[in-house]
C-alpha positions, 0 to 999 in steps of 0.5 A, spaced: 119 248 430 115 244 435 114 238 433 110 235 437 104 239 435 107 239 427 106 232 428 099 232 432 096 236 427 099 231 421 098 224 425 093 225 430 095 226 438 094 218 439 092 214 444 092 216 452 095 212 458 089 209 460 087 207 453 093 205 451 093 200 457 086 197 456 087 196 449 093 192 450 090 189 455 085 187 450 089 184 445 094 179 450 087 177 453 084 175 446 090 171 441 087 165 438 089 158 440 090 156 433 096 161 433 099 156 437 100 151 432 106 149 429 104 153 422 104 160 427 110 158 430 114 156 424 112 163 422 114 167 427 121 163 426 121 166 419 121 173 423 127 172 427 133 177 427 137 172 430 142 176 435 149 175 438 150 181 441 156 179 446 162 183 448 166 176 447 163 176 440 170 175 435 170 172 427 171 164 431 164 165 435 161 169 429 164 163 423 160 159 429 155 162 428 154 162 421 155 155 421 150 153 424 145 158 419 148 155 414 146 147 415 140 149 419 135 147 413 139 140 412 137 139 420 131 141 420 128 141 414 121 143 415 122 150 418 123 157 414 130 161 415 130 165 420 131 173 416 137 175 419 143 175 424 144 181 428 151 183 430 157 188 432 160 192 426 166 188 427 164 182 424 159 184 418 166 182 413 166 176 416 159 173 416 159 176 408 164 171 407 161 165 410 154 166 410 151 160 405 144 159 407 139 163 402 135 169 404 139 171 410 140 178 411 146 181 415 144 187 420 148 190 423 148 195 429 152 201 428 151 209 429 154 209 437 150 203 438 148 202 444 147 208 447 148 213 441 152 218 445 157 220 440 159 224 435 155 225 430 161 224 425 163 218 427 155 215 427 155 217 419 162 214 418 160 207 422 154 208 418 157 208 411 163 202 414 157 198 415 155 199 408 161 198 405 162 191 408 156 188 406 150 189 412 144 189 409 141 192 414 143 197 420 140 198 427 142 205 430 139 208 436 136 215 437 139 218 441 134 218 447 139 224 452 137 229 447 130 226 446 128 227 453 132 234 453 126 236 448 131 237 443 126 232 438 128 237 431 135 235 433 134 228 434 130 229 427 135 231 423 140 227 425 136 221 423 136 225 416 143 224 415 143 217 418 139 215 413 142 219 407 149 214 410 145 208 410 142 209 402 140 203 399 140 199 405 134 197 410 134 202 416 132 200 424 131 205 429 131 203 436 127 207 440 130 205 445 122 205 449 124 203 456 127 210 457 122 214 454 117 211 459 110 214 456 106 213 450 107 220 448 114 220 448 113 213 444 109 215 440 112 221 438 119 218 437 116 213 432 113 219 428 120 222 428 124 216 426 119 214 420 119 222 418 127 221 417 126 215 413 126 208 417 124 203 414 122 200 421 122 202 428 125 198 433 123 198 441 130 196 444 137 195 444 136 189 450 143 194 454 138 196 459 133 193 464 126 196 461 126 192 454 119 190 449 114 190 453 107 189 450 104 197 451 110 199 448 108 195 441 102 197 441 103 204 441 108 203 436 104 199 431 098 205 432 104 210 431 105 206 424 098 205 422 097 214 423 103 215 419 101 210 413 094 214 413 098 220 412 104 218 408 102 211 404 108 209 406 108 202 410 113 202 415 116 195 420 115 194 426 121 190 430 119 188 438 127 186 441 130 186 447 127 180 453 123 176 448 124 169 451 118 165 451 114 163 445 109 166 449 112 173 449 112 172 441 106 170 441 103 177 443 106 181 439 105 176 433 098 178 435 098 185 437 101 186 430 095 182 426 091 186 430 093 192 429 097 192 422 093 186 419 095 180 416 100 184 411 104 186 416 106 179 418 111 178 412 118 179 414 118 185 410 115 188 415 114 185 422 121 182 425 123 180 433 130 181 436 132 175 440 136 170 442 134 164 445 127 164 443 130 160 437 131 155 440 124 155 445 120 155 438 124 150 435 122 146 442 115 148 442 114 145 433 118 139 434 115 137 442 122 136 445 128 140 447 132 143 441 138 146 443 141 148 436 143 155 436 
């Protein structure tokens, strides 16, 4: 079975290198100057996947962590939560416990994050551990070795039982963009991930040099607006990895506006993975330095 030309003749073949390139660099060029106001910025706080995804992360730092969420509104109290935190495993059970603050979904990563080089097996234990402890949500990577081998039906029925372990919550799959290099394989990565059930699709781990970039995006948000066409299922979109700057934000905040419409900015649909982007926005909205998280 060849995908490639399966899913060619269902979705379309996609935008070229060249075209791909123009059209992202269209839209960096054109955001509007109101999407820097401090109603904008609170919005894409509202998207935030906040994430510690540190080899020195335990229950004290994620306590801490959570703490700061949880009296987050009392210290500012005219911003939006943010959607999420984002860790390892491991600490899931303890964030359940001590996470107050309403709305605030627990993700997870898991499935041998983060590269995926592991037994399938254990991928779908991790997968349904993470379910049992209370995540929410989960990001898991494809496994990009055996993408970049042409082993793409493989990867496909992988994901399939990935999402059968992680029924009932929200999937993410990392498509780990850095490594694929091109718009055809982004795309066609994105296609695979929402054939098997993603309900987003995410470009990075953040483990690699190559994380978001602006064409990677891009080329995603096409992939999921071909594949609604199709499918009438809308699927999210999750840049991650490298995202600092409110400008950098700002991109994809307007790529995605472009490209999937005003529906696509709610946090159902659209999240950016990030760290210290908190802090920078909370900086920008209230004009002076805020290192709060």
């Amino acid at each position: 079975m060849n995908l490639i030309n399966t899913f060619n003749e269902k979705y379309g073949t996609g935008e070229s290198e060249q075209d791909t390139l123009t059209g992202t660099q269209e839209i960096i060029s054109s955001i509007p100057p109101e999407f820097s106001t401090p109603e904008h910025l609170k919005k894409i706080f509202s998207f935030l996947d906040l994430t510690t995804l540190n080899p020195e992360d335990n229950i004290a730092t994620a306590q801490k962590f959570t703490n700061n969420l949880n009296v987050f509104a009392s210290s500012f109290p005219e911003m939006p939560s943010v959607a999420a935190i984002c860790v390892y495993p491991l600490l899931v059970e303890g964030i359940r416990l001590y996470l107050k603050a309403p709305g605030v979904k627990i993700a997870a990563v898991g499935a041998g994050f983060p590269s995926s080089q592991t037994f399938l097996a254990i991928k779908l234990a991790e997968c349904g551990l993470l379910v049992k402890k209370g995540a929410d949500e989960i990001d898991v990577v494809i496994s990009a070795g055996r993408f970049l081998a042409g082993e793409h039906l493989a990867v496909l029925n992988e994901l399939i039982l990935i999402r059968e372990a992680t029924a009932g919550v929200k999937l993410k799959v990392i498509l780990e963009t850095g490594l694929l290099k091109t718009a055809e394989n982004i795309r066609l990565a994105s296609i695979i991930a929402m054939e098997a059930g993603a309900d987003f699709i995410k470009t990075s781990t953040g483990k690699i040099p190559v994380a978001a970039t602006p064409g990677a995006v891009y080329t995603m948000a096409r992939a999921i607006r071909d594949f609604q066409k199709v499918s009438n299922k809308a699927v999210g979109i999750k840049p991650a990895g490298g995202i600092v700057e409110v400008s950098d934000a700002l991109v994809y905040y307007h790529m995605i506006f472009k490209l999937l419409g005003e529906e696509w900015l709610i946090p159902g649909r659209f999240r950016i993975g990030a760290s210290r982007l908190a802090n920078n926005l909370l900086s920008r909205i209230t004009e002076r330095e805020v290192l709060y998280f």
